[in-house]
C-alpha positions as CSV (number, residue, x, y, z in Angstrom):
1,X,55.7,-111.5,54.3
2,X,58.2,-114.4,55.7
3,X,57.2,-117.9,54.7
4,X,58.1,-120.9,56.9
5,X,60.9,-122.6,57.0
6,X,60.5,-126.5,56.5
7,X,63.5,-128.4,57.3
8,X,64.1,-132.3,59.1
9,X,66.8,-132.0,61.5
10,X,68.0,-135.2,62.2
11,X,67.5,-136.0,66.5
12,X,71.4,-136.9,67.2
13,X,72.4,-134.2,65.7
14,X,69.8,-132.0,67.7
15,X,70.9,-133.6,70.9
16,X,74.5,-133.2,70.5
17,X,73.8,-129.3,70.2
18,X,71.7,-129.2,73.1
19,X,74.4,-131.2,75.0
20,X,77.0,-128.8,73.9
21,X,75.1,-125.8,74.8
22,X,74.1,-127.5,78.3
23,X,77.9,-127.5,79.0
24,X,78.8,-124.2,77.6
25,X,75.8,-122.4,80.1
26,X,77.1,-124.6,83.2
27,X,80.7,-123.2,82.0
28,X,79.7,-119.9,81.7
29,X,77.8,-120.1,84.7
30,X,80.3,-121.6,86.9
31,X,83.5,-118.4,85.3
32,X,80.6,-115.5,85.7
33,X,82.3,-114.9,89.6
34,X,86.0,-114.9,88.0
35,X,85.2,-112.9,85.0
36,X,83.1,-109.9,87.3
37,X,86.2,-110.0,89.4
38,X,88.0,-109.4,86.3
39,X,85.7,-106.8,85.5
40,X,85.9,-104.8,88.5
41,X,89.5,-104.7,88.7
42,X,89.4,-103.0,85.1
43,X,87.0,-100.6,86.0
44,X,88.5,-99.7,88.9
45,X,91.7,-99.0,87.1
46,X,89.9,-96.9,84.8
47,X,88.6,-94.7,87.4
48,X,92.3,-94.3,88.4
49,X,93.0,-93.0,85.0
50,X,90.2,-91.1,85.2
51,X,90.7,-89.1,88.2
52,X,93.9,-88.9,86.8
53,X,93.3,-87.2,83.2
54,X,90.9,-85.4,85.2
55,X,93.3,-83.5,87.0
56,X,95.6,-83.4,84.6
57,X,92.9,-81.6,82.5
58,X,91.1,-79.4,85.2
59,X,92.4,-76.1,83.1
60,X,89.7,-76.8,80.9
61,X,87.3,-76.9,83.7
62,X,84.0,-75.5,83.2
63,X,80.9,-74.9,85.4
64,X,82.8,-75.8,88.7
65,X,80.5,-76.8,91.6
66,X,82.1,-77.4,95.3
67,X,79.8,-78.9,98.3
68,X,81.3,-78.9,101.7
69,X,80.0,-81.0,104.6
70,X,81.0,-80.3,107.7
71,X,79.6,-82.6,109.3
72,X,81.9,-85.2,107.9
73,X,84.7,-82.5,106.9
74,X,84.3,-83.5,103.0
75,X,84.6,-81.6,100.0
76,X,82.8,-82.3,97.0
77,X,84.1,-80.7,93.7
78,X,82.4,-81.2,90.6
79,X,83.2,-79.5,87.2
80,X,82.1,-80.3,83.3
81,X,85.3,-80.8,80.5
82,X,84.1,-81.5,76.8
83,X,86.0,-83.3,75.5
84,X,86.4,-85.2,71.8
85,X,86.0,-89.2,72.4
86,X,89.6,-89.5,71.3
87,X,91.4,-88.1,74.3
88,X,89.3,-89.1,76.7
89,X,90.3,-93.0,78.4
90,X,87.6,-95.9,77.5
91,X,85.8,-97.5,79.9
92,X,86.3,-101.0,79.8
93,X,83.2,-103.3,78.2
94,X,82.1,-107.1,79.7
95,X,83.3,-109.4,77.1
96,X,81.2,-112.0,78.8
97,X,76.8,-112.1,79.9
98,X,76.0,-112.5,83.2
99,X,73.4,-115.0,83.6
100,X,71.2,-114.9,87.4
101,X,70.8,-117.9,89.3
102,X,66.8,-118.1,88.3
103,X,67.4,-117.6,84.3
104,X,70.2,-120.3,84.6
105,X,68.2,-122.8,86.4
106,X,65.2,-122.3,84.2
107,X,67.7,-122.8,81.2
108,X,69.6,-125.5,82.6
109,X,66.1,-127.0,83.7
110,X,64.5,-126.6,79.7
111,X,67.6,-128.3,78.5
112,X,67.5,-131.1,80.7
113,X,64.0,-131.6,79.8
114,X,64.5,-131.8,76.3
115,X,67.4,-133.9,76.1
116,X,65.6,-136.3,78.6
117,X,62.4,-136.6,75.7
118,X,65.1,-136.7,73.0
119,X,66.7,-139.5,74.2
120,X,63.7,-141.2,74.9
121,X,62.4,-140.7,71.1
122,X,62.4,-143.2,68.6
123,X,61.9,-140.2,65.8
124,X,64.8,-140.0,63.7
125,X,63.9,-136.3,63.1
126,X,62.6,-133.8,65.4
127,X,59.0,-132.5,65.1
128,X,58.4,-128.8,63.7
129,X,56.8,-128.1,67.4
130,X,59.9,-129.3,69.4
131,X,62.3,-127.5,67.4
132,X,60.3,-124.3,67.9
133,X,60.8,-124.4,71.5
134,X,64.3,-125.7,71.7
135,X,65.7,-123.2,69.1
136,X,66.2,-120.6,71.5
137,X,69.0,-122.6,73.3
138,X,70.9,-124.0,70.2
């Protein structure tokens, strides 16, 4: 069973985190283009590499599967290799979230909000009830 937590947190101190968090999510926000540009290019190298182990590994080719279209003069050849996770080229991870314009609004928006009433308060500590729904954005 989990007991509450009961702790004074004094309201500068929440503000300043809430400030600081505003201005990381409007960074964030404002990179997410640059860094999925970032992204892209990566992946698209790694297909690169891809195709190329690929090929250099088609001897251990199983299951081969070809599809031609005439219609468009295309070949389609697919084919299975196992392989062990060593020899095989990682795809690249994003080292970064992407946030979409309705959940960053409605973030930015919460944020705003709260700062707004914090500033307004003459409470040296924040209220149990407030920090319960501000906690998800420090």
């Amino acid at each position: 069973m989990s007991r509450a937590i009961t702790v004074k947190v004094a309201t500068p101190k929440v503000i300043k985190a809430l400030e600081g968090r505003l201005a990381e999510l409007e960074k964030n926000y404002a990179s997410q283009e640059a860094n999925e540009a970032k992204f892209q290019k990566k992946m698209e190298a790694w297909k690169k590499e891809i195709g190329k182990w690929a090929i250099a590994n088609f001897s251990k080719a199983e299951n081969l599967r070809t599809n031609y279209r005439s219609w468009n003069k295309t070949l389609n050849v697919d084919f299975d290799i196992i392989v062990s996770e060593k020899e095989f080229p990682l795809e690249p991870e994003k080292d970064y979230e992407t946030i979409h314009q309705h959940t960053y609004r409605e973030m930015k928006e919460d944020i705003t909000n709260a700062l707004t009433i914090l500033k307004m308060t003459d409470e040296e500590t924040v209220n149990a009830s407030t920090m319960k729904q501000i906690a998800k954005y420090l």
